[in-house]
VOBA-303215 format. One record per atom (N, C-alpha, C): x, y, z; residue in three letters; atom name; residue number from 1. Coordinates in nm, 2 decimals. Example, Ala and Ser with C-alpha at 12.3 -4.5 7.8 and 13.67 -1.06 7.14 Angstrom:
<lokols>
LOKOL        u        v        w   resn   name   resi
LOKOL     1.32    -0.57     0.78    ALA      N      1
LOKOL     1.23    -0.45     0.78    ALA     CA      1
LOKOL     1.32    -0.33     0.78    ALA      C      1
LOKOL     1.28    -0.22     0.71    SER      N      2
LOKOL     1.37    -0.11     0.71    SER     CA      2
LOKOL     1.29     0.00     0.79    SER      C      2
</lokols>
This chain:
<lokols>
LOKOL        u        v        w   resn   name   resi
LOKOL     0.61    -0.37    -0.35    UNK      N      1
LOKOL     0.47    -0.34    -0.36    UNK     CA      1
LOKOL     0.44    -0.25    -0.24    UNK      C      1
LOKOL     0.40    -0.12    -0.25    UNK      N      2
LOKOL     0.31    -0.05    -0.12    UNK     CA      2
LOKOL     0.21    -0.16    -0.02    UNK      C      2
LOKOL     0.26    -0.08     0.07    UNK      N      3
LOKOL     0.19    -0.13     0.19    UNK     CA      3
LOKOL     0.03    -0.14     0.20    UNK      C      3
LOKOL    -0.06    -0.21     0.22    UNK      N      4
LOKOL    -0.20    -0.26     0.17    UNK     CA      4
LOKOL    -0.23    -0.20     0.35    UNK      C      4
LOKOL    -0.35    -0.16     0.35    UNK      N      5
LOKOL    -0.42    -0.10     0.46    UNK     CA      5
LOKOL    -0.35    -0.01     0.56    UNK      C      5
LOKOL    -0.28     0.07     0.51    UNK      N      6
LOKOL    -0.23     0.19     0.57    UNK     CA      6
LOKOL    -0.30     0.31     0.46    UNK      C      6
LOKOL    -0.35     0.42     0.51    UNK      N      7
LOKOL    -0.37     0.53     0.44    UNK     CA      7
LOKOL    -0.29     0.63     0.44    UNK      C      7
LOKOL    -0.23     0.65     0.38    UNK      N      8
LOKOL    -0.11     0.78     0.37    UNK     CA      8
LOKOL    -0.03     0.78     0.50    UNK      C      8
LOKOL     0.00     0.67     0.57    UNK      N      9
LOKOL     0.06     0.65     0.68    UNK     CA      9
LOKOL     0.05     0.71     0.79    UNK      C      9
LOKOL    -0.07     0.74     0.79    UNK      N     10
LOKOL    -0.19     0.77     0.92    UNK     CA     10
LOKOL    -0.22     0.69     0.99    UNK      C     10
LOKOL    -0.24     0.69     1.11    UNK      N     11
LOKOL    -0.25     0.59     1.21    UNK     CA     11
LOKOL    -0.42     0.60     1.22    UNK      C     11
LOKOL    -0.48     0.49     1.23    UNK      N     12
LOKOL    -0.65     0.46     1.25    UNK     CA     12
LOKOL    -0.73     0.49     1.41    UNK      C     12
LOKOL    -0.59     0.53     1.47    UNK      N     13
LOKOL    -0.61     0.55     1.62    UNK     CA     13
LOKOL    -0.67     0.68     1.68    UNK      C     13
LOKOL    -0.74     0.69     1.73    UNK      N     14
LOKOL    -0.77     0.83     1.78    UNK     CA     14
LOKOL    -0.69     0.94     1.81    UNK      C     14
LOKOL    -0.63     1.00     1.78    UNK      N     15
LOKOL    -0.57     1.09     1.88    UNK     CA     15
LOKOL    -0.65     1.14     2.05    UNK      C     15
LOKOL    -0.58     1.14     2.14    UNK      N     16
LOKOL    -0.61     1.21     2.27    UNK     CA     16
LOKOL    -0.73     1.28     2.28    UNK      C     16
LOKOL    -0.64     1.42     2.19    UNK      N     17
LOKOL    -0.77     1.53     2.20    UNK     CA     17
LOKOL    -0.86     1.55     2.07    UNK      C     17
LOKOL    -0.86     1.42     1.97    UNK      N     18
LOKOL    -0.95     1.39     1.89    UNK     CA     18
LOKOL    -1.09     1.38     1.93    UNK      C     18
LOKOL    -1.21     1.43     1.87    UNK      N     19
LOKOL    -1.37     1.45     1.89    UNK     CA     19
LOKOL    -1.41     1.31     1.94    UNK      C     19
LOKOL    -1.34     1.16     1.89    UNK      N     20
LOKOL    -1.40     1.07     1.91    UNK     CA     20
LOKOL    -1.36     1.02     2.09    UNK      C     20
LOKOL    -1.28     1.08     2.12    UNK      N     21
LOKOL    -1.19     1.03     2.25    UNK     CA     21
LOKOL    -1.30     1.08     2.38    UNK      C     21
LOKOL    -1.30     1.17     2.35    UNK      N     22
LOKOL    -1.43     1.26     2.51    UNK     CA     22
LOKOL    -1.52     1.19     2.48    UNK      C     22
LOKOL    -1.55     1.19     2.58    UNK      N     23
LOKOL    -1.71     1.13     2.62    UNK     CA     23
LOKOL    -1.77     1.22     2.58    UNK      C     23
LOKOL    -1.89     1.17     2.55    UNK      N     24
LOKOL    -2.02     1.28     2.53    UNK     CA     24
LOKOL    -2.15     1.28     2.63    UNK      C     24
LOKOL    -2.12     1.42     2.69    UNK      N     25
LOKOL    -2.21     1.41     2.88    UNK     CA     25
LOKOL    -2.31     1.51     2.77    UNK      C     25
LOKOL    -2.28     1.58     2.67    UNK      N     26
LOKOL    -2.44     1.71     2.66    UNK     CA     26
LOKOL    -2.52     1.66     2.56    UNK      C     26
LOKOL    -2.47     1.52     2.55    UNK      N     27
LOKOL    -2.55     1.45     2.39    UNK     CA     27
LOKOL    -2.72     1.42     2.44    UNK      C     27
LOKOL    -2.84     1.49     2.39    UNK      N     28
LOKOL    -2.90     1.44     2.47    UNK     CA     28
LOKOL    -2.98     1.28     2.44    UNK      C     28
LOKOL    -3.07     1.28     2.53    UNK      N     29
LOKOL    -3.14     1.10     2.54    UNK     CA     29
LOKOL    -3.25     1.14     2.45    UNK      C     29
LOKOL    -3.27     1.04     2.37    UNK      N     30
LOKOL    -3.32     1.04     2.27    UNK     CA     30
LOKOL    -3.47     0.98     2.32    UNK      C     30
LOKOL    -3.60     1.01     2.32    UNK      N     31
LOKOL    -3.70     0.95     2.33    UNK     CA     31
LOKOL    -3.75     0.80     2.28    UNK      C     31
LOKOL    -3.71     0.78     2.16    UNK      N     32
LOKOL    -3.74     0.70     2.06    UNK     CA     32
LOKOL    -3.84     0.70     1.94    UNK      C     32
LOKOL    -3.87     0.85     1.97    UNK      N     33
LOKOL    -3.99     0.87     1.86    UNK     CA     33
LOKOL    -3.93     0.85     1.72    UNK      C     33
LOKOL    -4.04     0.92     1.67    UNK      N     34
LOKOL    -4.05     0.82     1.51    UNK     CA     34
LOKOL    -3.88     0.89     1.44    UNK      C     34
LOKOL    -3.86     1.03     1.47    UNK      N     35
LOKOL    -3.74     1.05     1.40    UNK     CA     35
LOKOL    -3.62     0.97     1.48    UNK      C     35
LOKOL    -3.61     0.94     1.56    UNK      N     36
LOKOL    -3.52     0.85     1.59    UNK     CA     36
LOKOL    -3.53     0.72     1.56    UNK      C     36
LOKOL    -3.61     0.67     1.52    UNK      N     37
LOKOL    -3.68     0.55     1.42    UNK     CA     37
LOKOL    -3.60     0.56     1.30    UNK      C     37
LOKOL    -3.69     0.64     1.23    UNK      N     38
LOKOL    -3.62     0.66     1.12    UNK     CA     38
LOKOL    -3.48     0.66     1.07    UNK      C     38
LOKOL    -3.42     0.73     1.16    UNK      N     39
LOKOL    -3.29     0.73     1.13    UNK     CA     39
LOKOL    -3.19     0.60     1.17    UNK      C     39
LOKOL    -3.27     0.54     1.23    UNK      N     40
LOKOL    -3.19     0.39     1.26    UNK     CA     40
LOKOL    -3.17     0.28     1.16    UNK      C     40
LOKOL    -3.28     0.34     1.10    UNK      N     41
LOKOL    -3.36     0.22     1.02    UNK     CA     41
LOKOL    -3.26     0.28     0.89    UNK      C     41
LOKOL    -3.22     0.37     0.85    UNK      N     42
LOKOL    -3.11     0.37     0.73    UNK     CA     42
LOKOL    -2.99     0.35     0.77    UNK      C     42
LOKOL    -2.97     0.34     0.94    UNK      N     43
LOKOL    -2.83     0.34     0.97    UNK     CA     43
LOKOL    -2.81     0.19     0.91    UNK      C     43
LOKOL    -2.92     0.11     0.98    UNK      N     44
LOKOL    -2.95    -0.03     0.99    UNK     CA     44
LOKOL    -2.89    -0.07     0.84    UNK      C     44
LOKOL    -2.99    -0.06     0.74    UNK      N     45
LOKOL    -2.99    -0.12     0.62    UNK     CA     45
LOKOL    -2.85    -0.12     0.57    UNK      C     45
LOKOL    -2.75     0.02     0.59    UNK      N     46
LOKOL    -2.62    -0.01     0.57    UNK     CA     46
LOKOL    -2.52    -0.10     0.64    UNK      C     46
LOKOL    -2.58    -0.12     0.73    UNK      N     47
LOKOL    -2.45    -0.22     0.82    UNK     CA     47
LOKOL    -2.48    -0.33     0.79    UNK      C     47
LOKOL    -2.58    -0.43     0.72    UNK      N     48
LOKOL    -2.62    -0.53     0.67    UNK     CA     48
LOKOL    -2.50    -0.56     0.60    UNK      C     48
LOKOL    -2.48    -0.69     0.64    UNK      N     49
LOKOL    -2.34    -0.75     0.56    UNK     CA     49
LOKOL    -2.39    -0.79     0.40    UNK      C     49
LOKOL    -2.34    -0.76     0.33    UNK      N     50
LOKOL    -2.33    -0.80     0.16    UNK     CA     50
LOKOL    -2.34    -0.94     0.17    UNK      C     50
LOKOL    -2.39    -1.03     0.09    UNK      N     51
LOKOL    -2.39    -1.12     0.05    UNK     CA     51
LOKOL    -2.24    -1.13    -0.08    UNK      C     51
LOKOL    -2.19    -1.28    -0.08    UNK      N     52
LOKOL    -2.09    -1.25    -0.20    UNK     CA     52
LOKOL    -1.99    -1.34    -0.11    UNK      C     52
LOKOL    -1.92    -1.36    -0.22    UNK      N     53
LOKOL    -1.76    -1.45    -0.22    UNK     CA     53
LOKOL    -1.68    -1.44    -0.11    UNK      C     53
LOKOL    -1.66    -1.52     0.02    UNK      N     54
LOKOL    -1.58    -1.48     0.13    UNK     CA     54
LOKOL    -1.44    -1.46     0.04    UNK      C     54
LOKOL    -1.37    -1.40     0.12    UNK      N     55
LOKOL    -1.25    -1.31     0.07    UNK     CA     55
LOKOL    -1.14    -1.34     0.22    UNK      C     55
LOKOL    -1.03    -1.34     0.20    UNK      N     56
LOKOL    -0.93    -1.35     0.29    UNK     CA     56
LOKOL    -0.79    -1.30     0.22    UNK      C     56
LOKOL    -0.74    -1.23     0.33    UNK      N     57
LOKOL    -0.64    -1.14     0.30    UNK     CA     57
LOKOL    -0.52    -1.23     0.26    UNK      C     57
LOKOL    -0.43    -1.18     0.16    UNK      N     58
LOKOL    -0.28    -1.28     0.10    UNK     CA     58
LOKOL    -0.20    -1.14     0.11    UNK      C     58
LOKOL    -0.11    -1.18     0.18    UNK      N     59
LOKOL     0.02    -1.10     0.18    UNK     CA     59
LOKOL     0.17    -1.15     0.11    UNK      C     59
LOKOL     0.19    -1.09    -0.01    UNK      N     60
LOKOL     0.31    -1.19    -0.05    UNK     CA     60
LOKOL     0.40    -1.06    -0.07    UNK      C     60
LOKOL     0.56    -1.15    -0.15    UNK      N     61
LOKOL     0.63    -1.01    -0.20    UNK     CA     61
LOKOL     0.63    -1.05    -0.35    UNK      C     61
LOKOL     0.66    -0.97    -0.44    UNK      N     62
LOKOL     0.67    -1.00    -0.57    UNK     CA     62
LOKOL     0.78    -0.93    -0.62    UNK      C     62
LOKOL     0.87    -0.91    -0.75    UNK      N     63
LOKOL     0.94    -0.87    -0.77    UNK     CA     63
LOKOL     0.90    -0.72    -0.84    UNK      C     63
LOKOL     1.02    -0.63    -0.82    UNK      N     64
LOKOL     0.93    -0.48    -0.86    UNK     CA     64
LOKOL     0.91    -0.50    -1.00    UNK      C     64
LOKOL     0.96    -0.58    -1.10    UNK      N     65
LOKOL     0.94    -0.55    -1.25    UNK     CA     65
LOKOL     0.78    -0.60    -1.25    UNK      C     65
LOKOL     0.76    -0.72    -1.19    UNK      N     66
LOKOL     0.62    -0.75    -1.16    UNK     CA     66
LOKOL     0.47    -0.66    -1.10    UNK      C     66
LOKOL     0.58    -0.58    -0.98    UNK      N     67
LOKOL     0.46    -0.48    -0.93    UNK     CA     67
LOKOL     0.44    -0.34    -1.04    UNK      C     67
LOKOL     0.56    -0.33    -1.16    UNK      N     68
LOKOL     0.49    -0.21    -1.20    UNK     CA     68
LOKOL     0.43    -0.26    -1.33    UNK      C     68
LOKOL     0.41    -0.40    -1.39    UNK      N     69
LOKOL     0.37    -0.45    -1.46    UNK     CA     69
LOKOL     0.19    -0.47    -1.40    UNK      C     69
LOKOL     0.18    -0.48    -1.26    UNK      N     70
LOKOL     0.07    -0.50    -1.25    UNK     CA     70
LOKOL    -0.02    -0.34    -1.24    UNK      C     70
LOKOL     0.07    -0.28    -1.17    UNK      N     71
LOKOL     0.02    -0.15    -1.18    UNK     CA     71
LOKOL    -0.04    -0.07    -1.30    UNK      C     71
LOKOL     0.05    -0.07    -1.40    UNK      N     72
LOKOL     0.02    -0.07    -1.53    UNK     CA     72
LOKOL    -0.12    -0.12    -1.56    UNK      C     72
LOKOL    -0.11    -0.23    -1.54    UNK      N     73
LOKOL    -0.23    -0.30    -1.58    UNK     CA     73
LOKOL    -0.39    -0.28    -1.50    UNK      C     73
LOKOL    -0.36    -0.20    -1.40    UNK      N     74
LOKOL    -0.46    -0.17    -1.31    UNK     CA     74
LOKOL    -0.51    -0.02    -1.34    UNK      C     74
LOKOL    -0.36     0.03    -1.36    UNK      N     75
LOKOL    -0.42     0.19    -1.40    UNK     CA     75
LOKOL    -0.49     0.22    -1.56    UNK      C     75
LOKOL    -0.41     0.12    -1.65    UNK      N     76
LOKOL    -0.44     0.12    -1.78    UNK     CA     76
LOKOL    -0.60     0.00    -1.84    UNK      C     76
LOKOL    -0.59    -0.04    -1.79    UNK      N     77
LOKOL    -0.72    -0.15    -1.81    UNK     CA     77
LOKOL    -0.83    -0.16    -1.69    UNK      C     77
LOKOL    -0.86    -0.06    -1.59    UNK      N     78
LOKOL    -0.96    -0.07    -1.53    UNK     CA     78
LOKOL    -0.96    -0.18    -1.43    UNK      C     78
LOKOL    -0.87    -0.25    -1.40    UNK      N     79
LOKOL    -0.88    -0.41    -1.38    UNK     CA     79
LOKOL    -0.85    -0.35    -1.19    UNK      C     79
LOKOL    -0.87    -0.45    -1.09    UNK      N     80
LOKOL    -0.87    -0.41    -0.96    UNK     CA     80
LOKOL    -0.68    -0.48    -0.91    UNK      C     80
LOKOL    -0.63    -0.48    -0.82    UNK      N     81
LOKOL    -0.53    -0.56    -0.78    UNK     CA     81
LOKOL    -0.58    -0.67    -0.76    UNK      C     81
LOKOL    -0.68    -0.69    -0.65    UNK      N     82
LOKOL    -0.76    -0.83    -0.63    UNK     CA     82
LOKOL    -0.79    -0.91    -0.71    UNK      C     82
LOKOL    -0.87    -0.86    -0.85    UNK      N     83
LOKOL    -0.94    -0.92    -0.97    UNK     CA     83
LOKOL    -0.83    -1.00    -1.04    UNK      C     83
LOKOL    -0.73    -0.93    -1.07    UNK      N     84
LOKOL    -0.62    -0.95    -1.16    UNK     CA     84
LOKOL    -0.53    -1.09    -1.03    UNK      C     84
LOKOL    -0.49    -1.05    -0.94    UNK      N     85
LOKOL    -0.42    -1.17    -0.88    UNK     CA     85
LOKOL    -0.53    -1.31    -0.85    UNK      C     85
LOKOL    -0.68    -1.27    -0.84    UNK      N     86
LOKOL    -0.75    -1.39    -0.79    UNK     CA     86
LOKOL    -0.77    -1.46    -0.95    UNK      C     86
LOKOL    -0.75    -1.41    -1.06    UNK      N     87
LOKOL    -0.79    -1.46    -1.19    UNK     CA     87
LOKOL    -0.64    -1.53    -1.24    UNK      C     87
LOKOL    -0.51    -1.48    -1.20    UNK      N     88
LOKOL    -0.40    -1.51    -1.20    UNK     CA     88
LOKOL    -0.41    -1.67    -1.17    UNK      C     88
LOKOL    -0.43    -1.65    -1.03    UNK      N     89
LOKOL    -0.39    -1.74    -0.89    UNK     CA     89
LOKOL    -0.50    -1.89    -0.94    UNK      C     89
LOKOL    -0.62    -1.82    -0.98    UNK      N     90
LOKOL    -0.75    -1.93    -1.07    UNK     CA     90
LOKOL    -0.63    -1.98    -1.20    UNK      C     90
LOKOL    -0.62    -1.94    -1.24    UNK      N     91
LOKOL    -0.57    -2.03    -1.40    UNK     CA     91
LOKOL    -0.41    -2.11    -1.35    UNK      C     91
LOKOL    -0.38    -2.06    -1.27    UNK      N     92
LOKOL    -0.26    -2.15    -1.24    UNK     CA     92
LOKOL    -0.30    -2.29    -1.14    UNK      C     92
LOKOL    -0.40    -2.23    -1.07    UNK      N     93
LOKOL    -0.45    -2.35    -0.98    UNK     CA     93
LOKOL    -0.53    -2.47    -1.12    UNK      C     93
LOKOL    -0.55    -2.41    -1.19    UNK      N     94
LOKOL    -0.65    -2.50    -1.27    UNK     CA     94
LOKOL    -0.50    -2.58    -1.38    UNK      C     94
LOKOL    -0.43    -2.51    -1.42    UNK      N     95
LOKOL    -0.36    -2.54    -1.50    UNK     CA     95
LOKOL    -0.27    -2.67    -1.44    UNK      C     95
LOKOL    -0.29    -2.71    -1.27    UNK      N     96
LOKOL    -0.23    -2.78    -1.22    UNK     CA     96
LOKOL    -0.35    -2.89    -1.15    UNK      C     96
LOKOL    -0.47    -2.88    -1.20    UNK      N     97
LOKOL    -0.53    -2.94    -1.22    UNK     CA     97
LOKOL    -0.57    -2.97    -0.98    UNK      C     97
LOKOL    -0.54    -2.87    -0.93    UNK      N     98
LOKOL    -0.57    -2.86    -0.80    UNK     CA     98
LOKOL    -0.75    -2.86    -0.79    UNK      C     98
LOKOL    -0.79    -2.94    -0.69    UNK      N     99
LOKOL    -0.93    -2.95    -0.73    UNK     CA     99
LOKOL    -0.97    -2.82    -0.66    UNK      C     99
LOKOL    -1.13    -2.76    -0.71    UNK      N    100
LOKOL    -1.19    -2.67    -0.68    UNK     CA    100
LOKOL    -1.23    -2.67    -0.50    UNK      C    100
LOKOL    -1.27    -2.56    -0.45    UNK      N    101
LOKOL    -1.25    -2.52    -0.33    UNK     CA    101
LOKOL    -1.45    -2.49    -0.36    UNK      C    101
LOKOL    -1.45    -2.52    -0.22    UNK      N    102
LOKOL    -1.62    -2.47    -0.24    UNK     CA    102
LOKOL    -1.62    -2.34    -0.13    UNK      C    102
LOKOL    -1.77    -2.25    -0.13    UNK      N    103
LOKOL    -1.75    -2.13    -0.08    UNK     CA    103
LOKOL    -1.68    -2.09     0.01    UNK      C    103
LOKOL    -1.72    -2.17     0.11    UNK      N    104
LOKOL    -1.58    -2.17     0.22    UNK     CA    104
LOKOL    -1.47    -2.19     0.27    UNK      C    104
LOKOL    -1.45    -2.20     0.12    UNK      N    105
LOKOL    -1.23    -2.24     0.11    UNK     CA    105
LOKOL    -1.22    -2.41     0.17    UNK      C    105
LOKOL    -1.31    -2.46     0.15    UNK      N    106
LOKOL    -1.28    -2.60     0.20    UNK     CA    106
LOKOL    -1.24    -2.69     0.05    UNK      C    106
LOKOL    -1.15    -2.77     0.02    UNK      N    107
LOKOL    -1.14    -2.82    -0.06    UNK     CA    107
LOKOL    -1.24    -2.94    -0.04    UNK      C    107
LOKOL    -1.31    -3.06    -0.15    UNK      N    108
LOKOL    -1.32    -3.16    -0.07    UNK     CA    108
LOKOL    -1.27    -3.30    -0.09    UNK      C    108
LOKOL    -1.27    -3.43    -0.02    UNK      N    109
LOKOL    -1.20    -3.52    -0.03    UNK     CA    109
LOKOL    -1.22    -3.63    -0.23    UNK      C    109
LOKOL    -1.11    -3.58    -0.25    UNK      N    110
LOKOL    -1.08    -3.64    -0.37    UNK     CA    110
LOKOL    -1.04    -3.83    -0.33    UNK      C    110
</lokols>
């Protein structure tokens, strides 16, 4: 299966003489008036964490007739990799009768 959080095998690091690396001495000081208001206030609303299902990363290997079988399935049915392994991973846990997990992955005492 491809490697999960690499982008085209780019590194996420800055380069040296990359724009994000220099300091910025000519940026000027901002007053705080209303347009710098403004603009905070949409930065704001996007950084707001989502509400929804905690999620935790699974790294496994699977065999390749498996990964092009899922692929298939992802390219041909709309379906996500996540969706498809978490609904997998659900029917096998239930079919073994493992008790449910509540939001925060805590099982509880049976």
């Amino acid at each position: 299966m491809a490697q999960v959080g690499r982008r085209g095998g780019h590194s996420s690091r800055p380069s040296e003489g990359s724009r994000t690396s220099r300091p910025r001495t000519d940026a000027p000081v901002s007053g705080g008036g209303p347009v710098a208001a403004a603009s905070t206030e949409g930065f704001t609303s996007k950084l707001e964490s989502r509400k929804g299902p905690v999620k935790v990363q699974l790294n496994t290997w699977v065999l390749a007739s498996t990964e092009a079988r899922l692929k298939w399935l992802v390219a041909n049915r709309q379906f996500t990799v996540t969706s498809v392994v978490d609904v997998a991973l659900q029917e096998l846990l239930d079919r073994y009768d493992v008790p449910p997990a509540d939001s925060d992955g805590r099982i509880g005492e049976q």
